[in-house]
C-alpha positions in Angstrom: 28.4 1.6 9.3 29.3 3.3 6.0 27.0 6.2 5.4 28.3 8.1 1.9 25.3 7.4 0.3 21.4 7.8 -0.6 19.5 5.1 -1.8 16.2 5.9 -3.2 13.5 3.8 -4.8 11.6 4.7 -8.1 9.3 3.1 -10.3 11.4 1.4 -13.2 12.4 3.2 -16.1 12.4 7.0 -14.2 15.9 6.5 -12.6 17.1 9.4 -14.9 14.7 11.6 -13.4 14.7 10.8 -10.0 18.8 10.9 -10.2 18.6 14.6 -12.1 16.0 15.2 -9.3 18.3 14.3 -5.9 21.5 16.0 -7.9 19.3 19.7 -7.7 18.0 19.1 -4.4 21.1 18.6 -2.8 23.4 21.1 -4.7 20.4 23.9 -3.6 21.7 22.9 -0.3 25.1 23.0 -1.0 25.5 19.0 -1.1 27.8 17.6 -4.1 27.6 13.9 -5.3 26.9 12.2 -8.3 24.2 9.6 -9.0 24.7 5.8 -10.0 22.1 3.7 -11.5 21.1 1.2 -14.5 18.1 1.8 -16.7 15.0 -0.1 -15.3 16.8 -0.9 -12.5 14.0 1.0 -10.2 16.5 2.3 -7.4 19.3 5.1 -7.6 22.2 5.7 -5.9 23.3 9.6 -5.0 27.0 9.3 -4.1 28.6 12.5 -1.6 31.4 14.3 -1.7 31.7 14.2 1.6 30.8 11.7 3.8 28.6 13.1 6.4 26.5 14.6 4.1 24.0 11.9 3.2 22.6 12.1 6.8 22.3 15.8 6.4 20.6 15.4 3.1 17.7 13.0 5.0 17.1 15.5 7.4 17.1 18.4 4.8 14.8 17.2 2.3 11.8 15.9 3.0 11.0 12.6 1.1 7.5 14.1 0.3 9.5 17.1 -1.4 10.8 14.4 -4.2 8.2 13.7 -7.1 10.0 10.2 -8.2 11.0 9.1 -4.9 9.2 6.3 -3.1 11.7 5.2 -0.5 15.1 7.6 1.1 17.5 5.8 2.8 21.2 6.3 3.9 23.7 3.8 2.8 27.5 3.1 2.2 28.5 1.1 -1.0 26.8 -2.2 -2.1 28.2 -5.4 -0.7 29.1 -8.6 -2.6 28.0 -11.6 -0.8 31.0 -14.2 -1.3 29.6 -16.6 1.0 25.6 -16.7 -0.2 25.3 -19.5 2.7 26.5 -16.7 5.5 24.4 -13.8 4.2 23.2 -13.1 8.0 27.1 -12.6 8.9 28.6 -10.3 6.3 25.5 -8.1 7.0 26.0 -7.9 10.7 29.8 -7.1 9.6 28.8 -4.4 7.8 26.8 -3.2 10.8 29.8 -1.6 13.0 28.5 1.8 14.8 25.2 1.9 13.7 22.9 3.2 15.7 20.2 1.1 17.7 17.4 -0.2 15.2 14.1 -0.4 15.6 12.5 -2.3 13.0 14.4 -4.4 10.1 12.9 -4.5 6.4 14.7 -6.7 3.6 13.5 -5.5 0.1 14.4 -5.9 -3.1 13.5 -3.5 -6.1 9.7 -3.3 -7.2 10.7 -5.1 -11.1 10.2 -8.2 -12.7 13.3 -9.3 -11.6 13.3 -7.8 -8.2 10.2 -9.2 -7.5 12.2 -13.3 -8.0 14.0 -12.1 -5.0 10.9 -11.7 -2.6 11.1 -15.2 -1.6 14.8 -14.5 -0.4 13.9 -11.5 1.1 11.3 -13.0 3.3 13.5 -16.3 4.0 16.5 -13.7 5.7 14.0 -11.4 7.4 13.0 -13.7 10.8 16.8 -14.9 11.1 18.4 -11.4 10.7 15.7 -9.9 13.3 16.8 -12.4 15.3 20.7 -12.1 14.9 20.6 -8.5 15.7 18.3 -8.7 18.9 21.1 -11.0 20.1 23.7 -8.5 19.4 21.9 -5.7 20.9 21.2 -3.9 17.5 17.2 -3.7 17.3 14.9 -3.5 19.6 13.7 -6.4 21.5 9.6 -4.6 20.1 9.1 -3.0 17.0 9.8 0.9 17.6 8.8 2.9 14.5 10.5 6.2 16.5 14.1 4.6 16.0 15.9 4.0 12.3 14.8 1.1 10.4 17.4 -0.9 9.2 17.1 -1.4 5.7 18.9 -4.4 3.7 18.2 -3.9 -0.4 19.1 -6.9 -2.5 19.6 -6.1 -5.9 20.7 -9.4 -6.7 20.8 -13.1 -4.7 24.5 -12.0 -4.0 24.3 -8.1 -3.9 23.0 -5.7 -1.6 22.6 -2.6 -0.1 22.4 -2.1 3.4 21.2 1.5 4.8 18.5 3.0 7.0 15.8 5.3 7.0 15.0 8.1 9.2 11.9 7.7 11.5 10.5 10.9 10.7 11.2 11.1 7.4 10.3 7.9 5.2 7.7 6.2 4.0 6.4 3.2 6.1 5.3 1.0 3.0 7.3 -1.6 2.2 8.9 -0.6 -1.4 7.5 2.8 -0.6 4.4 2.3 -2.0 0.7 2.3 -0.8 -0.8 -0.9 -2.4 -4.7 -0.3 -3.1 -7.4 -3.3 -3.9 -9.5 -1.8 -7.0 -13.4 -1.8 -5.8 -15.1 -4.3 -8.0 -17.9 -1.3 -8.8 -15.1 1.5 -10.1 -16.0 2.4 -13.9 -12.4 2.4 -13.8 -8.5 1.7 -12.5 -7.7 4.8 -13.0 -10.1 5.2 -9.7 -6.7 4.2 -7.8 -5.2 7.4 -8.9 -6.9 9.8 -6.9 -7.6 7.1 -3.9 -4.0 6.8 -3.5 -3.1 10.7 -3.8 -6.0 11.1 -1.5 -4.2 9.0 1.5 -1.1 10.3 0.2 -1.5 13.9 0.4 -4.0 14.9 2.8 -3.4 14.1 6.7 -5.4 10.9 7.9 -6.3 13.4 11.4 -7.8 16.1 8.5 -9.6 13.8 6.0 -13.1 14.3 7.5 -12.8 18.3 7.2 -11.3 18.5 4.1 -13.2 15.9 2.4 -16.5 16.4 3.8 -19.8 14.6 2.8 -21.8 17.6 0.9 -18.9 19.1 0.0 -19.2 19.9 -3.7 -16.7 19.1 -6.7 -15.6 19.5 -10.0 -14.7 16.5 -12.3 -13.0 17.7 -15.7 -12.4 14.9 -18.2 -14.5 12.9 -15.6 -15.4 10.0 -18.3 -16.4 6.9 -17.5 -16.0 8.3 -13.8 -12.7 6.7 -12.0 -12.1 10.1 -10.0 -15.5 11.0 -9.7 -16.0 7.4 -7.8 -13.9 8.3 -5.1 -15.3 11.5 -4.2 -19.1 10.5 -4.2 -17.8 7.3 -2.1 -16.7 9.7 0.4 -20.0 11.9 0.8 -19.0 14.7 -2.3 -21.8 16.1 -4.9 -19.7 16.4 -8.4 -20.2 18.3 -11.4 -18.9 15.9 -13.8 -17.5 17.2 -16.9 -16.6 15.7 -20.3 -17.7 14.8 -23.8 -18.0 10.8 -23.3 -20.2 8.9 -21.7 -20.1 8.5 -17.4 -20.8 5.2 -15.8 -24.6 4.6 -15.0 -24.0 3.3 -11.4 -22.2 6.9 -10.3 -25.3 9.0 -12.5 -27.7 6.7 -10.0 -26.3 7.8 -6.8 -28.0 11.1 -7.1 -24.6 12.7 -6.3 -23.6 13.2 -9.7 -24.8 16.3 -12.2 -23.3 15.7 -15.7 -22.0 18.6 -18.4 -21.1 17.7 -21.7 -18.9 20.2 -22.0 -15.3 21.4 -22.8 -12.9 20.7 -19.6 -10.9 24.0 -20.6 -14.2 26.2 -21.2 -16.2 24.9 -18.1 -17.2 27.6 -16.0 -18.4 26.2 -12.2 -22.3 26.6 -11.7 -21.9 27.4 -8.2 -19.9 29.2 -6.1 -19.1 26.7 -3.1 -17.3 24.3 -5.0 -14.2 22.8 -2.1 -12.5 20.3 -5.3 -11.3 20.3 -8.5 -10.0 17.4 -9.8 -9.0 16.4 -13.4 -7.2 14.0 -15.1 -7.4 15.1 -18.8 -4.9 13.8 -21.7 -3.3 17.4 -22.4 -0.3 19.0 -22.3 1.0 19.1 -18.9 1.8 23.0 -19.1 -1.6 23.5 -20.2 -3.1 21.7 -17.4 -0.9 23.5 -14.5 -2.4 26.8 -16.1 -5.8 25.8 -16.1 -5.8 24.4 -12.5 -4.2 27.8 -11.2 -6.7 29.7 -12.8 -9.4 27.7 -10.9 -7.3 28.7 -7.6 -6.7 32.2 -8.8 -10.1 32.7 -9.2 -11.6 31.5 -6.0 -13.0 28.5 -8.3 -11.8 25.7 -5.7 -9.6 25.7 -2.5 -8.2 22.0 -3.0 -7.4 20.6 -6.4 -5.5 17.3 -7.5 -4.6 16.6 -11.1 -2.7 14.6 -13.2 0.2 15.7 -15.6 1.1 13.4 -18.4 4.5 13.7 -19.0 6.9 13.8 -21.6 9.1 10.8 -22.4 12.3 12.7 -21.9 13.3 15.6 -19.2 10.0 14.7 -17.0 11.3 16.1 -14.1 12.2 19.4 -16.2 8.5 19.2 -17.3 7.2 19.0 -13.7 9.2 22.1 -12.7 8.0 24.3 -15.8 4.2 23.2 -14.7 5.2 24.7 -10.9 6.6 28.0 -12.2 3.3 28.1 -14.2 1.7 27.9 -11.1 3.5 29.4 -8.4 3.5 32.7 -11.0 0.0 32.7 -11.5 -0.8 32.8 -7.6 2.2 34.9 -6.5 0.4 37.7 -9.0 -3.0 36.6 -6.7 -1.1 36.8 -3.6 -2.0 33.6 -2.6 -0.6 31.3 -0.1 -0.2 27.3 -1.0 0.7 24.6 -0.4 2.2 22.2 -3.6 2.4 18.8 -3.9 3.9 16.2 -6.7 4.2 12.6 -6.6 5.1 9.7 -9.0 2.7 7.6 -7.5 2.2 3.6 -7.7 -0.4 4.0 -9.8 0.4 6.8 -12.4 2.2 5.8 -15.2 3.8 8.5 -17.3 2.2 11.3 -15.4 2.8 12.8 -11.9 0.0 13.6 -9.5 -0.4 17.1 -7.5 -2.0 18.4 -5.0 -2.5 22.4 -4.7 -4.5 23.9 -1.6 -4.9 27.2 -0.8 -4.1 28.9 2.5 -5.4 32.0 2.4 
């Protein structure tokens, strides 16, 4: 099985970013490759130099390390199918000296036109399974503690066929968490902080660190998306912004509304656990703000948005990290950083800061 390459997913229109993104990761490591991609194509490819080195990149960078990343996978070359009635074959061809599978996921990329090729995807996926039990290549169960093989069609008669580490990759299909929007949300921008929530916080840790009584700050709270999630989960918010918050969230008796100034707010009390905010502002500005908060003893947790620019976003992330990291290096703080691209964010990235201390 060819192995010279990492496939990774993205949200359309960010395969720039992602591809500048993989190139510094893996030359910090002293990995060379180049990436391949087309514009809205919503998957990259990071070629090596060398041809071992894709499997040291998956178990050198974490895939929750990568901000545009959904999906990290290692591959060899795309295959052209010449016979679309034998697609089953030329993929078991393809599968000499691979190691023992344990699961089998046929995907195509998360785009308009990716999404035409679901109904192939899910017409190949019970035949392959059962092609490669009979060779001996997957698991007679479903084992998520052996690879997954992955097959990626980017076309009806192209594909790439790699797999993913188990302890490193995300176990959504596509990558990504797929949320239902409660019907009583003020807003969908309500998915924003659910998702980063499950995303970045430990399933085993969610009742300590997001506690019922715990009390939070909302800045640029309006009509009350992010403040939805935390008073569903037990939290008393301060919510602040100029506009107008949703009627249903002021009733819960959970809520304490400031028309204030997001950047001039000043927390009333002193046990506040979260700060969130997802504020239209400059994203350099924002870092700042939030690692004042943290600086300060403010909040211990906080999760906010950066909108980003339209070029050199994941230049723009790094410049909001260096903001931070240099305001609680001064505090001599320990954290812990997180940045994602998620599903549901747009042009912004989502982070998570906690403090450690």
């Amino acid at each position: 099985m060819n192995t010279s390459a990492l496939l990774l997913y993205c949200r359309a229109g960010f395969e720039a970013d992602l591809g500048t993104e993989i190139v510094q990761k893996a030359a910090d490591l002293g990995i060379y490759g180049y990436p391949s991609f087309s514009k809205q194509s919503g998957f990259v490819l990071f070629n090596c130099h060398q041809v071992d080195d894709a499997p040291r990149l998956v178990k050198s960078i974490p895939l929750t390390d990568l901000v545009f990343a959904r999906q990290m996978l290692v591959c060899g070359a795309p295959i052209e199918f010449e016979n679309l009635e034998d697609r089953i074959g030329t993929i078991l061809a393809e599968l000499d000296d691979a190691p023992l599978f344990g699961d089998v996921c046929v995907e195509h990329p998360d785009t308009t036109e990716g999404r035409a090729l679901s109904k192939l995807c899910r017409k190949i996926t019970v035949p392959l399974r059962q092609a490669l039990r009979k060779s001996k290549q997957l698991t007679s169960k479903e084992n998520l503690k052996k690879p997954s093989l992955h097959v990626f069609f980017s076309s009806g008669s192209n594909a790439i066929i790699g797999y993913s580490d188990p302890s490193n990759r995300s176990p959504h299909p596509l990558g990504i968490l797929r949320l239902k929007f409660p019907s009583d949300a003020p807003s969908r921008s309500t998915l924003k902080l659910d998702e980063a929530i499950q995303l970045f916080i430990p399933q085993n840790e969610m009742s300590q660190r997001l506690a019922p009584s715990m009390q939070a700050v909302d800045l640029g709270s309006c009509p009350g998306g992010w403040t939805y999630q935390l008073v569903k989960r037990g939290l008393f918010v301060h919510a602040v912004d100029n506009g107008a918050m949703d009627a249903a969230l002021m009733e819960t008796g959970q809520v304490t509304y400031y028309a204030e100034d997001g950047f001039k707010f000043t927390p009333r009390k002193k046990q506040v656990t979260w700060l969130v905010c997802d504020m239209i502002e400059q994203p350099q500005r924002v870092a700042q703000l939030m690692a004042n908060w943290l600086a300060k003893g403010w909040c211990k947790e906080t999760i906010f948005n950066l909108k980003l620019p339209m070029k050199q976003r994941f230049e723009s992330v790094q410049q909001a990290k260096q903001i931070v990291d240099k305001t609680l290096q001064q505090h001599q703080m320990r954290y812990q950083w997180q940045a994602k691209h998620l599903y549901h964010d747009r042009e912004e990235v989502t982070v998570h800061i906690r403090i450690l201390n």
